[in-house]
C-alpha positions in Angstrom: -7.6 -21.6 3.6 -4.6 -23.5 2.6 -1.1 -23.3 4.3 1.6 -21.5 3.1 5.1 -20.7 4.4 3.6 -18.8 7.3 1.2 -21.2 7.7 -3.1 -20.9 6.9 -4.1 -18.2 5.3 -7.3 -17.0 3.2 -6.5 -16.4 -0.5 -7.3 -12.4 -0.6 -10.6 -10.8 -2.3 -12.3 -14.1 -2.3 -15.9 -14.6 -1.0 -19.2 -16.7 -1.4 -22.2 -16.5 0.6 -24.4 -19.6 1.6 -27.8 -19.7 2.6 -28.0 -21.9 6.0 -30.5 -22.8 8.4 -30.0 -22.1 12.2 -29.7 -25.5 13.4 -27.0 -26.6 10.9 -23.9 -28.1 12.2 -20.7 -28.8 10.1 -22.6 -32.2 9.0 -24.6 -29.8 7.0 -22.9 -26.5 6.3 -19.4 -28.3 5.0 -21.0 -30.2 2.3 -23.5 -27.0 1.2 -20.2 -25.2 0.9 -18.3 -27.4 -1.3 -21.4 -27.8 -3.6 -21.7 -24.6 -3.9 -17.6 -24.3 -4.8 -18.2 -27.0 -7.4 -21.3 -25.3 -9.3 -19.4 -21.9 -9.2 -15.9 -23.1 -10.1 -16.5 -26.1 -12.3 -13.5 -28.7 -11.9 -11.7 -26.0 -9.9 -11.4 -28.2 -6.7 -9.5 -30.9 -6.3 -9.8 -34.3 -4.6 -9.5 -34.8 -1.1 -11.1 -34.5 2.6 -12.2 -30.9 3.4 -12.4 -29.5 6.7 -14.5 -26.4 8.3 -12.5 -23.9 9.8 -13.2 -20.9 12.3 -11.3 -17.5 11.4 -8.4 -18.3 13.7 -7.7 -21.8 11.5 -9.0 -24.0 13.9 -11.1 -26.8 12.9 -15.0 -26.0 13.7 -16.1 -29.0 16.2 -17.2 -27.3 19.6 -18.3 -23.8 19.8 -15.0 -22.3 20.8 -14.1 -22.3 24.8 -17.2 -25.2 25.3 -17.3 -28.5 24.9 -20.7 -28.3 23.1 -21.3 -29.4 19.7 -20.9 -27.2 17.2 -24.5 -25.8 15.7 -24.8 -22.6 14.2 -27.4 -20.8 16.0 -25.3 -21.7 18.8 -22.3 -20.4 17.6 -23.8 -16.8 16.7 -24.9 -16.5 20.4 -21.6 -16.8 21.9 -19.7 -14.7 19.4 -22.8 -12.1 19.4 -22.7 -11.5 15.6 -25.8 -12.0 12.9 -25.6 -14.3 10.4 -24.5 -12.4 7.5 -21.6 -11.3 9.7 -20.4 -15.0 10.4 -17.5 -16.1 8.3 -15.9 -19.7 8.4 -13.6 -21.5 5.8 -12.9 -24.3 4.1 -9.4 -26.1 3.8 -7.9 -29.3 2.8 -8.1 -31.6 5.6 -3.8 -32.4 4.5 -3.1 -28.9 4.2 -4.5 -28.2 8.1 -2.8 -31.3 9.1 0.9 -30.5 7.3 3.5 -29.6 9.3 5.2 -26.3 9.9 8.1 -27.1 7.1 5.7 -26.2 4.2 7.8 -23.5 3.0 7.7 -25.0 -0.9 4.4 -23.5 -1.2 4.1 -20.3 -2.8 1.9 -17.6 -1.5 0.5 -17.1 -4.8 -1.1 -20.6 -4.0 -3.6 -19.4 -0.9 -7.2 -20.1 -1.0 -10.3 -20.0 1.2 -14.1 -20.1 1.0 -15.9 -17.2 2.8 -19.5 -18.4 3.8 -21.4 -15.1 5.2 -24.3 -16.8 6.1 -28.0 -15.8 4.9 -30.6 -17.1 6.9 -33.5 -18.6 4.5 -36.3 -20.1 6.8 -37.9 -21.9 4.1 -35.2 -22.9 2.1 -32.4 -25.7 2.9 -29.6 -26.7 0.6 -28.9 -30.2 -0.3 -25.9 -31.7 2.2 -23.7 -33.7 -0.3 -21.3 -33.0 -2.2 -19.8 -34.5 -5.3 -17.3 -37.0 -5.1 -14.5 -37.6 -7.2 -17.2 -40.0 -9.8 -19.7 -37.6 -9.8 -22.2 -39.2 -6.8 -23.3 -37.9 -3.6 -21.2 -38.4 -0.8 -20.9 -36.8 2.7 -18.9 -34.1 4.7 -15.4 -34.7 3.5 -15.5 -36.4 -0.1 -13.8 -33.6 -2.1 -14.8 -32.8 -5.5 -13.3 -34.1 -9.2 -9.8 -33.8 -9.3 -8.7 -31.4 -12.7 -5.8 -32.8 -15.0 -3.6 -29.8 -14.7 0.0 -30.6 -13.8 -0.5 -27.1 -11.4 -3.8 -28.2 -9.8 -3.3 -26.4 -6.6 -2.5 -23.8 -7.9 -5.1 -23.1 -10.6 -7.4 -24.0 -7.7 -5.9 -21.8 -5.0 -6.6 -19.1 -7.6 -9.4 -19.7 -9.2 -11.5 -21.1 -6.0 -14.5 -18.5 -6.0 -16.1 -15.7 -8.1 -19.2 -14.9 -6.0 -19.0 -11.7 -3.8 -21.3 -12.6 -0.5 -24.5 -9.8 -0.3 -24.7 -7.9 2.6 -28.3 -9.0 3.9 -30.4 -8.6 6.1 -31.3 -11.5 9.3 -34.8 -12.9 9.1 -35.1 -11.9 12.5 -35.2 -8.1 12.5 -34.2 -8.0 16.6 -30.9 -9.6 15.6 -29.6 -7.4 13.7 -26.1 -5.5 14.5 -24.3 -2.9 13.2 -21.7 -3.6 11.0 -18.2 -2.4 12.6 -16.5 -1.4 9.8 -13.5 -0.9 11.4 -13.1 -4.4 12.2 -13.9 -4.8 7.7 -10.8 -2.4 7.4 -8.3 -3.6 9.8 -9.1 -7.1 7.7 -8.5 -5.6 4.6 -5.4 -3.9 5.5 -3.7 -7.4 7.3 -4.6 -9.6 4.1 -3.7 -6.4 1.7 -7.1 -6.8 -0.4 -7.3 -3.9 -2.7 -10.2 -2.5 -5.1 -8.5 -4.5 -8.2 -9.1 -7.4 -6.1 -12.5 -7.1 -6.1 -13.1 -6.5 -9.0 -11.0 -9.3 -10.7 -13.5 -11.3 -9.3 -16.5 -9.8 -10.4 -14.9 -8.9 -13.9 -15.2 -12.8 -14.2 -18.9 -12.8 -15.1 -18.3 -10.7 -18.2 -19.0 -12.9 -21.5 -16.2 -11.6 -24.1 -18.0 -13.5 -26.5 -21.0 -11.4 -26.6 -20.6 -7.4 -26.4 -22.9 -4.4 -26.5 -22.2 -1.6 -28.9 -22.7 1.8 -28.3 -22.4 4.6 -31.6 -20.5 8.0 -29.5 -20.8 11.1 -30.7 -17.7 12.9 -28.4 -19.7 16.3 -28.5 -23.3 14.4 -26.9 -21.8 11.1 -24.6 -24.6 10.8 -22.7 -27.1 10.7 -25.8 -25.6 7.7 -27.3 -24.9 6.4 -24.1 -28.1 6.1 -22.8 -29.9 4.9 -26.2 -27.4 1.7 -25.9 -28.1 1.2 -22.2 -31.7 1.4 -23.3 -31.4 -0.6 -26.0 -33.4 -4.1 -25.6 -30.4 -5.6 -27.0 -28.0 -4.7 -24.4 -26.4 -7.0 -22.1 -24.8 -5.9 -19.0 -23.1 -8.9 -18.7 -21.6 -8.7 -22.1 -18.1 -6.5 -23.3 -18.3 -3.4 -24.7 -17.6 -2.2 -28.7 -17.4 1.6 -28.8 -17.8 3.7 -31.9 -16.8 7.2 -32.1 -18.2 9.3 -35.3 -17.2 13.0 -35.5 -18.9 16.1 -36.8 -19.7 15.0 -39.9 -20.9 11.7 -38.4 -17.6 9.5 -40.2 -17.1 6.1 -38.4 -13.3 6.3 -37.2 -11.7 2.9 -38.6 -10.4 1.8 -35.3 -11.4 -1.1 -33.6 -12.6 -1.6 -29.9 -10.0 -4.0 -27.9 -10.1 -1.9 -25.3 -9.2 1.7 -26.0 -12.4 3.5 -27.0 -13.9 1.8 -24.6 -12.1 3.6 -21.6 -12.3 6.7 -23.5 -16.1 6.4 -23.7 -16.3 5.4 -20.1 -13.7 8.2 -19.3 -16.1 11.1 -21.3 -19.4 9.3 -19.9 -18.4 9.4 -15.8 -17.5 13.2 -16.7 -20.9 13.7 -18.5 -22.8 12.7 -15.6 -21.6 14.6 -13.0 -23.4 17.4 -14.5 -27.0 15.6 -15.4 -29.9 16.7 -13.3 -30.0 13.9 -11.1 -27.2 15.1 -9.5 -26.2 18.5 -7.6 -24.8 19.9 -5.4 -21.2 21.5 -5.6 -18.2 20.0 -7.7 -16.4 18.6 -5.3 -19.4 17.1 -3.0 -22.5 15.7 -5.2 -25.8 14.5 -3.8 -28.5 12.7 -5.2 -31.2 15.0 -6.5 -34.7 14.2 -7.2 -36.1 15.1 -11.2 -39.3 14.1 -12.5 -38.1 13.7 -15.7 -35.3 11.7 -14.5 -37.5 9.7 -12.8 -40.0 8.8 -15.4 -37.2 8.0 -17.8 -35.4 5.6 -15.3 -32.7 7.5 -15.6 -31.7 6.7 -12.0 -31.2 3.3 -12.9 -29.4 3.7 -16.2 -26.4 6.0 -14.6 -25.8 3.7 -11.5 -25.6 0.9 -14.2 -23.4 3.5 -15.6 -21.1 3.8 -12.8 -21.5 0.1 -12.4 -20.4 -0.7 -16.0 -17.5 2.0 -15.9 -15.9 0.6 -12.9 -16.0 -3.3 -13.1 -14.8 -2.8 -17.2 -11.4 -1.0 -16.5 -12.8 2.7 -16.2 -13.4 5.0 -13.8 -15.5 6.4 -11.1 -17.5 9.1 -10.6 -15.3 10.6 -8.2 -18.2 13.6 -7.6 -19.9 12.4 -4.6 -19.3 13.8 -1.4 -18.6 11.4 1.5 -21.8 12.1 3.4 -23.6 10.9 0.9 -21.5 7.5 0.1 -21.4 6.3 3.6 -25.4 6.8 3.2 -25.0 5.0 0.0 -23.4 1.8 1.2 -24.8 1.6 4.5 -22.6 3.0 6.9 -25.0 5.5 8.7 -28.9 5.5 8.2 -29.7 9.4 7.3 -27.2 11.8 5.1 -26.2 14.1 8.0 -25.0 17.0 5.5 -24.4 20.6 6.8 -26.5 23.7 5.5 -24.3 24.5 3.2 -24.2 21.5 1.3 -27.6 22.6 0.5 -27.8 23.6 -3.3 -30.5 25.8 -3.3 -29.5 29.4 -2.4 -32.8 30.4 -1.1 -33.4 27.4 1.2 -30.1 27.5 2.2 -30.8 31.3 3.6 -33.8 30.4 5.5 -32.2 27.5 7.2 -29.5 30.1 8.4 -31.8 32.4 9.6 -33.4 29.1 11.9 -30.3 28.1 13.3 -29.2 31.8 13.9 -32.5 32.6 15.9 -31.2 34.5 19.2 -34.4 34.5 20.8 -37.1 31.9 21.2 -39.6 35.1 19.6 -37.5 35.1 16.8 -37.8 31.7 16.0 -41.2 31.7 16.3 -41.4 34.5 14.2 -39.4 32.6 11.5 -41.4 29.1 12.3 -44.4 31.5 11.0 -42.9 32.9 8.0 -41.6 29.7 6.7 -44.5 27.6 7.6 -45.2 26.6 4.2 -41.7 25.4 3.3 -41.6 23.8 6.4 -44.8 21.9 6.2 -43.8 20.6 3.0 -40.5 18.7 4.9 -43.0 17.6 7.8 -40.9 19.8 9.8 -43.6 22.6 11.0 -44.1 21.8 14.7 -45.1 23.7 18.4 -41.3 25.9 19.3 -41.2 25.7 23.1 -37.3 26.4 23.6 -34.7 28.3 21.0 -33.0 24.9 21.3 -35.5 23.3 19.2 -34.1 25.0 16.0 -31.4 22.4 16.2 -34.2 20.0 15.6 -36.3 22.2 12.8 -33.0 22.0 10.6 -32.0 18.8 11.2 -35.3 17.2 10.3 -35.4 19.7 7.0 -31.6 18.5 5.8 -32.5 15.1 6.4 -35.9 15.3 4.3 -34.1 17.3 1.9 -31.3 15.1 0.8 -33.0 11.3 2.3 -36.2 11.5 2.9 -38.0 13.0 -0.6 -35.3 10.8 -2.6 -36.1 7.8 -1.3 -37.1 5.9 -4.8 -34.3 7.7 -6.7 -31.8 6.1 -4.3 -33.5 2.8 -4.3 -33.2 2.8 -8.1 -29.7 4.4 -8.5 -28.7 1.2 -6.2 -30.4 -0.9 -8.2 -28.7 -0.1 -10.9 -24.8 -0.3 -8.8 -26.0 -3.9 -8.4 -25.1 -4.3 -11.9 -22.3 -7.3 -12.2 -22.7 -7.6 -8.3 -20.1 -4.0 -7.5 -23.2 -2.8 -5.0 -22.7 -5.6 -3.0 -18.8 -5.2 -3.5 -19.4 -1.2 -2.0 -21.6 -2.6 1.0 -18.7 -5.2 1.9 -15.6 -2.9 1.0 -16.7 0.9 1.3 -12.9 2.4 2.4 -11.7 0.4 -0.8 -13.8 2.3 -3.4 -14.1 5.5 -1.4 -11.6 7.1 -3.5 -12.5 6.4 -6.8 -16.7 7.6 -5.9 -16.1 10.5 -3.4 -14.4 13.6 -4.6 -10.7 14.3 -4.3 -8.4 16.8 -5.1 -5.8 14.7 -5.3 -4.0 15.1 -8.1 -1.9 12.3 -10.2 1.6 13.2 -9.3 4.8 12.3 -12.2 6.1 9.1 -10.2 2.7 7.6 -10.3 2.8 7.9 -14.4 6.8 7.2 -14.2 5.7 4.1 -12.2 3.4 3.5 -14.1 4.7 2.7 -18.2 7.4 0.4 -18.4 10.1 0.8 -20.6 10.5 -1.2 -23.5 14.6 -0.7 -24.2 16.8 -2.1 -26.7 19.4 -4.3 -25.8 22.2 -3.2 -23.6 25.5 -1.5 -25.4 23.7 -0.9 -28.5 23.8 3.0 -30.1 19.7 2.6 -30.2 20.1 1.7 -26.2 21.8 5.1 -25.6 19.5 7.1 -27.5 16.2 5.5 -25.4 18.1 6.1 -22.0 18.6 9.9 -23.0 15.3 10.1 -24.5 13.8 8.5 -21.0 15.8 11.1 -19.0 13.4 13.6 -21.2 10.5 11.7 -20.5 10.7 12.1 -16.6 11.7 15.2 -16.7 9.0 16.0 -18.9 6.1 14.5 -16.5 8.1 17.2 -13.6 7.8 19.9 -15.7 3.7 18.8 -17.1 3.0 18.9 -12.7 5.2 22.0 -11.9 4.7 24.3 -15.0 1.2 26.3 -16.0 1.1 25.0 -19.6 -2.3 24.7 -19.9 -1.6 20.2 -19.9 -1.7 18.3 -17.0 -0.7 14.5 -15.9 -4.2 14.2 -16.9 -3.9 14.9 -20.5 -0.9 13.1 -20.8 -2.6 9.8 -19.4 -5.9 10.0 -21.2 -3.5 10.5 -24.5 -1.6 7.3 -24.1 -4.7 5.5 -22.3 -8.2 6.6 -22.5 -8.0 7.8 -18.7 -7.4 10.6 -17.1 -7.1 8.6 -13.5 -5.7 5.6 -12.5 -9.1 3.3 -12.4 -10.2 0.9 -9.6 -9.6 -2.1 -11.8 -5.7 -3.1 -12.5 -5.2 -1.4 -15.5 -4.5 -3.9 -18.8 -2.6 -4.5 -20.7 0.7 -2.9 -19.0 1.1 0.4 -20.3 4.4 0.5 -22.0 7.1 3.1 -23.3 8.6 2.8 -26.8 11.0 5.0 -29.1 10.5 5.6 -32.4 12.7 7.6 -35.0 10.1 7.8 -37.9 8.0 10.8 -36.2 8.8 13.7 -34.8 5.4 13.5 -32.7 4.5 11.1 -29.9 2.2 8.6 -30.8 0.1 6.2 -28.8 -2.0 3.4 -28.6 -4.7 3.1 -26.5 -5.8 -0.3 -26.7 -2.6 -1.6 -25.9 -1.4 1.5 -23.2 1.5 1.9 -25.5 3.5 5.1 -25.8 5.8 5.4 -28.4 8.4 8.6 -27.5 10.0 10.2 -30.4 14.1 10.0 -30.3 14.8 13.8 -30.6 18.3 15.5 -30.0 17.5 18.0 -27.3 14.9 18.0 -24.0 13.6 21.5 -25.4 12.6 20.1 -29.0 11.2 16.7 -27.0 9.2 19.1 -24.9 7.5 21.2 -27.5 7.0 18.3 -29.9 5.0 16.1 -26.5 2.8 19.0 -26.0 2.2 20.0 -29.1 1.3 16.4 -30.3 -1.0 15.8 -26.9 -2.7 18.7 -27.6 -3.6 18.5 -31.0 -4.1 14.8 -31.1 -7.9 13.8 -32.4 -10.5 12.6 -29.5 -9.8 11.5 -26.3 -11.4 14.3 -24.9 -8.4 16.8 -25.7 -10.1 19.2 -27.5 
């Protein structure tokens, strides 16, 4: 924490965990923490005494309403939570101690660390921390001080990068439900968004080092999964994207960020219809494929969907929310409805179960199915016609849990790429949107929010001739939503950006909106998100020619 005008407050999106033993007190817990700051964030912190701090900002020295001692085993029976669920901070022992008049500090300067504790029974971590020349020292020696004339504030922002994992207590009997209403009432009070999140885990990519990947737009997912197959790839690397057409020609452009979210764009929309998924288009499930399976191919697309989201693209946006809040925890069986079952045929016999009028009808159908039923584990001795209830609630949950039990386990192992399965566990409401289906559509002030204008200066003729050509421009994003043209908001975005939806990640550079007299056509350029709007006399020649040029413009999945 660090105190701002309204006093202490945790810097948002920022978390570390910290493996601790149960009978740790702050002698122990504060110097693990700033250790582990330091090896994270080298010369990030700066000098000083350091304090440990319950939620509320007060300083941890009894367990709260006792006078005993603070120890942490302690301290999780009276607040009745596990030990991943415990969260303290950290502060500079000045900034708890300054008085109310610190107005001068900016918000932009807030920073905590978040220490969800992970038991480890055999493992203890060391209790110094470094001092400002480099030795051991106890609770309260801060470590070396940067140079920066803006120290604070380059360590108020760049404190932590680690996202904490939700685990599980080494002591099975302790463990609680998570109340994830309590995770989004937090969220919403310190305003922590999805781009939060993944600014931080965006920070372990190496820009130095980069994967490349050779796209053919009419096969994505071929060349896609040869690169994320290839022994050379790095997931921790950037991406360089190559698009070849037809007549397998390299395109001369280079990657700095536009083919990338094109290919990222193409590849979420290319898996949505591979065989490890079905279901109907706007509610996926997992689905279980030999094939798929032998291949790893379970793996590969959640690295997929990891890789897409933490570089700048988008989700998968397919899923339906049944099977998310399975996905990240929330509930412990998909709990799906019979029609959410893909297969016709099954889907008909599980009607005729939960349809049974009489208790001899169901026995007659508990007969005729038997095989189908055995297969689930669900064939069982019908005493009432209230157990049919039971008979298709145990099917649905073998059916869409139960026989994909390794294809989930590796389709998560694969979402742990760069650390965003943790980041789904901590924050599910946050990336709901951008994995579970929507049919929400972009609207025109989103895009009009969106690019930023690049005028001329004022009382110039070439000013004049942008502000009319603007008016065109909104108008024109109105009449793309309202009108049956055939082009959507969609189009328009994946045109000037290489996405057809705003991603998860904050979207860089700025997209922007120039003016240009030299072409009748709009232009764009997607590695910089700029626009560039031709100056034409009359809205219903600027209309034609930005439909015309969006539609017949080459790649970007327009054609």
């Amino acid at each position: 924490m660090s105190r701002t005008k309204n006093g202490l407050k945790p810097q948002r999106g920022k978390t570390m965990p910290l493996n601790v033993e149960p009978q740790w007190s702050t002698t122990q817990i504060l110097p693990a923490a700033l250790k582990k700051q330091q090896d994270f964030n080298q010369n990030a912190m700066v000098d000083g005494e350091y304090v440990l701090l319950y939620p509320d900002g007060s300083q941890v020295e009894n367990i709260p309403g006792t006078d005993r001692p603070f120890v942490l085993e302690h301290y999780k029976e009276a607040i009745g939570k596990s030990y991943q669920r415990i969260t303290l901070y950290i502060c500079l022992l000045q900034d708890l101690s300054y008085g109310d008049d610190s107005s001068s500090e900016s918000d932009d300067c807030e920073a905590f660390g978040r220490l969800p504790m992970k038991m480890s029974p055999k493992q203890s971590l060391p209790t110094t921390s470094r001092a400002s020349g480099g030795q051991a020292n106890g609770a309260g020696a801060g470590p070396k001080k940067t140079t920066s004339p803006n120290t604070s504030c380059e360590f108020y922002n760049t404190y932590t990068n680690v996202y904490a994992p939700v685990v599980i207590d080494s002591s099975s009997s302790d463990v609680e439900e998570v109340d994830y209403s309590q995770v989004e009432d937090r969220e919403q009070v310190f305003g922590l968004t999805a781009a939060d999140v993944l600014s931080n885990l965006s920070e372990a990519i190496d820009t130095s080092n980069c994967s490349r990947f050779n796209i053919n737009r009419a096969n994505v997912w071929d060349g896609a999964l040869r690169g994320f197959k290839r022994s050379s790839f790095d997931p921790t690397g950037s991406l360089l994207v190559k698009f070849t057409d037809d007549i397998g020609q390299t395109e001369d452009a280079v990657d700095t960020g536009g083919p990338t979210r094109e290919f990222l764009t193409l590849l979420m929309d290319a898996i949505k219809n591979r065989r490890f998924f079905e279901g109907r288009e706007d509610g996926k499930y997992l689905s279980f494929d030999s094939k798929a399976a032998d291949g790893d191919e379970y793996f590969h697309v959640g690295r997929m969907v990891a890789m897409s989201i933490v570089h700048g693209g988008p989700g998968p946006r397919c899923f339906s929310e049944n099977f998310y809040h399975y996905l990240v925890g929330k509930v412990k069986t998909i709990e799906a409805p019979i029609a959410d079952v893909p297969d016709p045929d099954l889907r008909n016999v599980l009607l005729e179960i939960k349809n049974a009028t009489t208790l001899e009808e169901l026995l007659e159908l508990n007969d005729k199915h038997a095989s189908m039923l055995q297969t689930a584990g669900c064939y069982r001795c019908l005493r009432t016609l209230e157990d049919k209830e039971q008979v298709v609630n145990d099917y649905i949950q073998w059916y869409f849990t139960y026989r994909n039990h390794v294809s989930f386990q590796r389709f998560k192992d694969g979402l742990a790429t760069l650390n965003l399965y943790n980041a789904l566990e901590q924050h599910p409401s946050l990336f709901q949107p951008y994995m579970v289906y929507s049919a929400e559509d972009l609207k025109a002030e989103t895009l009009e929010a969106l690019f930023r204008p690049q005028m001329s200066p004022t009382g110039s003729s070439n000013r004049q001739e942008e502000e009319r050509v603007l008016g065109y421009w909104l108008d024109y994003l109105i009449a793309v939503k309202e009108e049956a043209s055939g082009l959507s908001l969609q189009d328009v975005l994946m045109f000037a950006t290489g996405l057809k939806e705003i991603p998860a990640a904050k979207l860089t550079p700025q997209p922007q909106l120039t003016f240009q007299k030299n072409s009748r056509f709009p232009e764009a350029n997607v590695c910089s998100n700029t626009l560039k709007l031709p100056i034409l006399p009359s809205y219903e020649m600027f209309e034609e020619a930005m439909s015309y040029g969006i539609r017949n413009s080459p790649g970007f999945g327009l054609f």
